[in-house]
N, C-alpha and C positions, 0 to 999 in steps of 0.2 A: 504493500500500500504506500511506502514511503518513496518508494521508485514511482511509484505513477504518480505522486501527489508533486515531485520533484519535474519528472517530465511535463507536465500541464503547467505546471509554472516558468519553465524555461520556455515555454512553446514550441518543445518538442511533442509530436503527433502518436498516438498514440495509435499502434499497431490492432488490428482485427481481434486478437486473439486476448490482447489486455482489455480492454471494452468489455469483450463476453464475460472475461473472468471478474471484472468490479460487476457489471449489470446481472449478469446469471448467477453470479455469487450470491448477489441482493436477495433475486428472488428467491432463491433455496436457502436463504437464512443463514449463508456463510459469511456474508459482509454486513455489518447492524447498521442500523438507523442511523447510527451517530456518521461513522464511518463512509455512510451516503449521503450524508449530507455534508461532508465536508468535500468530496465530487463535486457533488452538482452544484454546491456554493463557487466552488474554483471554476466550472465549466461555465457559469455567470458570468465569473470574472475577466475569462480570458478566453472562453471562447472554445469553437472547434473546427476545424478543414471541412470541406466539401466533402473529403474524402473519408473523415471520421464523421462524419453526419450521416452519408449514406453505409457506412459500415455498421451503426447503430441502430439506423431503420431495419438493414436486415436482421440482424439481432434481434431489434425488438417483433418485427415480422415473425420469425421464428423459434417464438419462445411457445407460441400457444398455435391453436387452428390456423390453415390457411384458406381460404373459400376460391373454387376455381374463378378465374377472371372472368366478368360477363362484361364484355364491349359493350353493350346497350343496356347495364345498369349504371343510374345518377345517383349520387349520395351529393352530401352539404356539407359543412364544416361552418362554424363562426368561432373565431375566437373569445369570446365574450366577452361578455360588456355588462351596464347598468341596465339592466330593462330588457335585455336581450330574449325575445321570445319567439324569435324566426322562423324556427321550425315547424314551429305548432301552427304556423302560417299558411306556410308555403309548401309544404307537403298535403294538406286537404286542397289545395287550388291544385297541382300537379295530378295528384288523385282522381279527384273530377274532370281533371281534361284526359283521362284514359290511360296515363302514366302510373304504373305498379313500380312503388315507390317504399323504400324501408329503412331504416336509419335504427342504430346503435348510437346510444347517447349516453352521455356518464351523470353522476350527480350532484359533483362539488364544484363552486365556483367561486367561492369566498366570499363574495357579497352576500349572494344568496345562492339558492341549490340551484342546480341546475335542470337541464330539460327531464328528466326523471324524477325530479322531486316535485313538480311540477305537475307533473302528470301523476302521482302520486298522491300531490295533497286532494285531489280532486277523487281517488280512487280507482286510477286505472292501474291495470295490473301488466308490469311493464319485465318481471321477470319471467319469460317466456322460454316451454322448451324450443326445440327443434321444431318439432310437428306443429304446435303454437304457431309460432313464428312464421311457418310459410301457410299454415291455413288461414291466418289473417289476411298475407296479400291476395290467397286466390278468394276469399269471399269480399273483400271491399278494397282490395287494389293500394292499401297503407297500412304500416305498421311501426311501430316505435317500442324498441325493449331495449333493457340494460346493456352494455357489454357482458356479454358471456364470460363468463369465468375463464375461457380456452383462449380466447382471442384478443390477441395481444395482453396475457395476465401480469408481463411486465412493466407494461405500460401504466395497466390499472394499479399495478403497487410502487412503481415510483412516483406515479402523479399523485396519488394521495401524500406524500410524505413531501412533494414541490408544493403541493395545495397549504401545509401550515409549516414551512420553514423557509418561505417570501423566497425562493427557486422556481417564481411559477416565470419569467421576463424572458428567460433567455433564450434569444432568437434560437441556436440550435436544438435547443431542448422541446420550444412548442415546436417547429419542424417534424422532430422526429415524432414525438406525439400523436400526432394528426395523421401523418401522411403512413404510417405504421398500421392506424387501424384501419385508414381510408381502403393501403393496400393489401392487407388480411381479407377484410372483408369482400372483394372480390369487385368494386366497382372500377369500372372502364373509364367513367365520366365521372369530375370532379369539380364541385366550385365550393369556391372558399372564401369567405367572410373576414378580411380583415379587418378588423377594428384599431382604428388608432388615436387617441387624443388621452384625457385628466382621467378619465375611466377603464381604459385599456390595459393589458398588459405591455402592449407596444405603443409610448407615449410620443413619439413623432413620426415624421412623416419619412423619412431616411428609412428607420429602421422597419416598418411595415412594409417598402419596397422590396428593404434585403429579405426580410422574412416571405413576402411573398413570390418572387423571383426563386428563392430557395427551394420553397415547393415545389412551386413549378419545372426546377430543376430535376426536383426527386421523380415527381411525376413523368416527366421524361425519360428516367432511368427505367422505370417501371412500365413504361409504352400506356399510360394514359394519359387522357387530355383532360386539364388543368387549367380551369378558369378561375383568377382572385380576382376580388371587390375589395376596394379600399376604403373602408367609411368610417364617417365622425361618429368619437368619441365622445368626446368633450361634453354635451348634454346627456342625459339619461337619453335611450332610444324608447319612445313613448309617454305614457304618461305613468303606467302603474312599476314597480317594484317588488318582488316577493316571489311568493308562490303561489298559492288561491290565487291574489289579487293580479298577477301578472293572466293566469286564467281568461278572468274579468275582461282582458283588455281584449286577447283571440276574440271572441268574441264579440266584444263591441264592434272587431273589424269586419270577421267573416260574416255577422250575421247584422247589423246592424248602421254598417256602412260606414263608421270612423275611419275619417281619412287624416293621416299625421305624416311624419316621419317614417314612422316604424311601419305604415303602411304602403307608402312610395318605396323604401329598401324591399319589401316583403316580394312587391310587385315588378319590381327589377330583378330580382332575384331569380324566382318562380320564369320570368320569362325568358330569362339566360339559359336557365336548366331546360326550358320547355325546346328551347332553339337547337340546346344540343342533342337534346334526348331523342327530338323527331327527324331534325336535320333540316328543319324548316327556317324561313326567313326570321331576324327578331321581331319586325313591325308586326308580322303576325300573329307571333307569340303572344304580344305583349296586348293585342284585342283579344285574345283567347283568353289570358287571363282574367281582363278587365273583365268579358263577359261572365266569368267563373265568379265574380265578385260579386257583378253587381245584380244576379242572377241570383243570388243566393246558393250557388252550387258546392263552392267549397263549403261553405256553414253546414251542410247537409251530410257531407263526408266529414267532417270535423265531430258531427254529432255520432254521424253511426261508428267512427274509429274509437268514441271516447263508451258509449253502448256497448259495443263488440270485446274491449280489452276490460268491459266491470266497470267501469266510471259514472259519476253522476255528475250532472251538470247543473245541478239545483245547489248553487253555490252560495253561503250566508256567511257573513263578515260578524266580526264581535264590532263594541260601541269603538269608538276613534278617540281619537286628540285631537283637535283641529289646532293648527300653524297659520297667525297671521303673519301678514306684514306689519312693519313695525314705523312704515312710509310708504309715500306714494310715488309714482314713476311708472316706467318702464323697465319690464324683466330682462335683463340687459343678457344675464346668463343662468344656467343652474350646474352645478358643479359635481360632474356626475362619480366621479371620486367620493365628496362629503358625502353625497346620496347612496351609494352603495356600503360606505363604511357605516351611516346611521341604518342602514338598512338590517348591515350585520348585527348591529350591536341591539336592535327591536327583535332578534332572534329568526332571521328569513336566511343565515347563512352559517357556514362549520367557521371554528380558530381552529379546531381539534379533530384528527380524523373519525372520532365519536361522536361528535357532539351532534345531539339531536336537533332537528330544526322543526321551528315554529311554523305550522303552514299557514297560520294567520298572520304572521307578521309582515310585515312590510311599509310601504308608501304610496298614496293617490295624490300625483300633482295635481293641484287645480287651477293649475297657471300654464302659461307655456311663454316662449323665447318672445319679446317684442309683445306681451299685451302689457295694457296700465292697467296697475293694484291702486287701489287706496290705502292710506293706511288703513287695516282692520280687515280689510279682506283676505279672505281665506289663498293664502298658498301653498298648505296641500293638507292633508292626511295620515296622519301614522297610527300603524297599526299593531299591537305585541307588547312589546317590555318599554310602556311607557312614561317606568319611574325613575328605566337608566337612562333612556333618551325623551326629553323634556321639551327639546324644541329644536327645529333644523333650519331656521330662518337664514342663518348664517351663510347657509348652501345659495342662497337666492344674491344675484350682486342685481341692485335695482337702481336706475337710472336714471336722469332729467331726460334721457334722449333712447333713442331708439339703436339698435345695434344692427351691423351686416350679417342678418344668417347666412353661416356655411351650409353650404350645401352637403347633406347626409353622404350621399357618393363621392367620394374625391377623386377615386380613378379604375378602369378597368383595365386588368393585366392579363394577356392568353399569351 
């Protein structure tokens, strides 16, 4: 260990054979906790080759299941974010437009849980066998369960131990992450979700390039096609935070027509995936989905996917806190960092790879970028451990003036 801890520090590369033995060590319980994280703290630090990235992909590829490659299946990826509830999106709108569509999702994301916790706090039952798993797609064409225990399990037990010892940033490490289970699992087509800004793992705009170029590289490696999105950070994406409450918000969009942010990404998204999956033009993707929307068609698959896997969707919230402003102006910004950490701390996310989460807890903004508050008007909602978090006004910077919203998309990379 003093050899490899010395090589990474000098930046010297570390050979095929030393990788398996720290990372394969880990997962057979020859290498401890401490010991990995004093790794993946240096791999933070200093980095890794192209050539030690894709040497670790295969490693972590081959630690568990491989699933034969299908050319003409699409999977997603987002790095996550504040509010990030994409999936639960844009795979009922794929769905309805005739796309058998499946996705393996994990549960930690430090703010708050992620898309299985999610689909959890509501009751859908996401731990699926074999035979599960593919009788879902052939009776409603969508499906969502846990990473398998088989596939990529090294993945699942380092990323929990990057999840609460702040090793979650480093460009090489979400690379292999991602692209490890993207290419286990057997998909052909790939798009990817970068997020970059105050809420991100990847906090500018440099390193979400390196990071998505990187993929795209692996992807390459691997003979599939490899589409990233680059999108802001910087505000929560939508309005709701949590778990139930992020819920809440799917549906405001599938079925009820909320149009935001988180709805324009959802809808680019979905039509990217629609263009490669068919082979078709974008412009016509992208009315195909409109029509899915405003159709009510994805809401319709959203309901029978949540019916099909045990779910209910008669969702009740406990009593709130209400958050005013404390002046008047314009909502200059909200700071989707403050907001995911109060988020944490109302109980909607893990510190500890145990720790239970609140599925009530969370935040409803009841503001957005550029409207006027008064003082005394409500800017948002919190919901959970509201005697450790009191007030998030802080999160809100309000204005004489009006600010330039960025635009959600910052760039597309194939």
């Amino acid at each position: 260990m003093n050899d490899i801890i010395k090589k990474i520090k000098s930046g010297v590369a570390l050979s095929y054979e030393e990788l398996d033995n720290i990372f394969s060590g880990y997962l057979n319980n020859k290498v401890s906790d401490d010991d990995m994280t004093v790794i993946l703290k240096l791999i933070c630090k200093y980095g890794l080759s192209d050539k030690e990235v894709f040497d670790l992909v295969d490693i972590f590829i081959n630690s568990g299941d491989v699933f034969d490659v299908n050319y003409d299946f699409i999977d997603k990826h987002s790095t996550g974010g504040v509010g990030d509830k994409t999936t639960l999106i844009v795979l009922p709108i794929l769905a309805s437009l005739g796309v058998n569509i499946s996705k393996m999702s994990g549960r930690a994301l430090g703010y708050t849980g992620g898309t299985i916790d999610k689909l959890n706090s509501i009751g859908v039952k996401t731990d699926l066998s074999k035979d599960e798993f593919y009788k879902c797609i052939d009776n409603i064409g969508m499906v969502i369960s846990s990473q398998t225990d088989n596939l990529c399990p090294m993945d699942k037990k380092v990323y929990a131990l990057r999840d609460v010892t702040g090793t979650t940033k480093s460009i090489p490490l979400i690379a292999t992450s991602i692209m490890s289970k993207k290419i286990a699992s057997g998909a052909g087509k790939i798009l990817l979700d970068v997020k970059v800004g105050k809420g991100a793992l990847v906090n500018n705009l440099s390193d979400a390039r390196k990071l998505a170029n990187l993929m795209i590289r692996i992807g390459k490696k691997y003979k599939r096609e490899v589409v990233c999105i680059i999108s802001d950070m910087n505000n929560p994406l939508g309005d709701n935070v949590g778990n139930k409450i992020e819920i809440l918000e799917v549906i405001d969009i599938l079925k009820n027509g909320k149009r935001n942010d988180l709805s324009h990404l959802c809808t680019i998204m979905a039509s990217i995936m629609l263009e490669m999956s068919k082979g078709i033009y974008y412009e016509t993707a992208k009315e195909m989905v409109l029509d899915s929307l405003n159709k009510g068609l994805a809401y319709d698959k959203f309901c029978l996917f949540v019916k099909h896997q045990g779910g209910n969707l008669d969702i009740k919230l406990p009593k709130c806190k209400k958050i005013v402003s404390q002046k008047s102006g314009y909502v200059k910004s909200i700071n989707s960092m403050m907001i995911g950490n109060y988020s944490n701390l109302l109980g909607a996310g893990r510190v500890k790879k145990d720790d239970e989460i609140d599925y009530n807890a969370g935040i409803i903004l009841k503001t957005g970028i550029n409207s006027y508050v008064r003082k005394g008007d409500v800017l948002a909602e919190i919901y959970g451990n509201t005697e450790k978090v009191t007030d998030i006004s802080d999160a809100f910077r309000i204005s004489k003036f009006k600010s330039k919203k960025s635009e959600i998309i910052i760039e597309i990379i194939r």
